[in-house]
N, C-alpha and C positions, 0 to 999 in steps of 0.2 A: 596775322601770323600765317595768312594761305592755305589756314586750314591745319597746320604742321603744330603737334604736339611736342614741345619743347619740355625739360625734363631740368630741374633745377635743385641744385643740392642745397638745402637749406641748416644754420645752424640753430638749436632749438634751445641750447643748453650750454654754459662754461662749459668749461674742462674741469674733471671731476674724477675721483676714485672709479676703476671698475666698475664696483660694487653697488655703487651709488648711481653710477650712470644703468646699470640694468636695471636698478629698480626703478627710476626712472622712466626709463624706457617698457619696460614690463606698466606701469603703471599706464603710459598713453595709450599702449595697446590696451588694455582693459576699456578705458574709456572709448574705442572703438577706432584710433588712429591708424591709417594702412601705412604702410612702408616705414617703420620706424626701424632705425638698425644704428648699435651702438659701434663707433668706430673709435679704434686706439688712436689716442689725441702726437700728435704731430703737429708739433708750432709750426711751421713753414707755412703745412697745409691749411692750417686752423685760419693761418691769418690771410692768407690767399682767397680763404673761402668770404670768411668774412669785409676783407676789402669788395669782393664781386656781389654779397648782400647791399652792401652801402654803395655801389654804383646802382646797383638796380631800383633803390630807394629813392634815390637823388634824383635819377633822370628824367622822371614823369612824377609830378608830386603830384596827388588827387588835390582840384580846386572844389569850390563850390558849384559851380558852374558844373563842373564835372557831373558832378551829382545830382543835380536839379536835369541834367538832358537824361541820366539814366532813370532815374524815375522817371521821365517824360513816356521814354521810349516801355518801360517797363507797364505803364499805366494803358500805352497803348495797345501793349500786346495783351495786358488782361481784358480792355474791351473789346478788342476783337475775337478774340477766344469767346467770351461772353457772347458779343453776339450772331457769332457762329453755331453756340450751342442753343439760341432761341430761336434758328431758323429751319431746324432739325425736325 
């Protein structure tokens, strides 16, 4: 990504009462969730958003492989940190 924070609106919840959606939302915040914000539901929007969730699903599925090189890489940088901290 070049480095560039990219910033993505995700949907977390149906469309719900109000009431329902701040408790909600009051709840993820308790459990320690930043940026939660309850928005008046707008089908247009709702479904716009959620089409651009299931492109962004679709277009890079994690493989196995996937996974086996990032633990590779992950394993690597803890022995190096490791044995960076044994030459100290």
């Amino acid at each position: 990504m070049d480095g560039k924070l990219i910033g993505t609106e995700t949907i977390l919840t149906k469309p719900s009462e109000e009431s329902a959606a701040n408790e909600g939302a009051r709840r993820l915040r308790a459990l320690g969730t930043e940026n939660v914000h309850v928005v008046k539901h707008v089908a247009k929007r709702f479904k716009k958003l959620m089409r651009e969730q299931n492109k962004r699903r679709k277009e890079n599925p994690l493989t196995v492989a996937d996974i086996a090189e990032m633990a590779k890489q992950a394993q690597d940088e803890i022995c190096k940190d490791y044995d960076g901290d044994q030459n100290v």
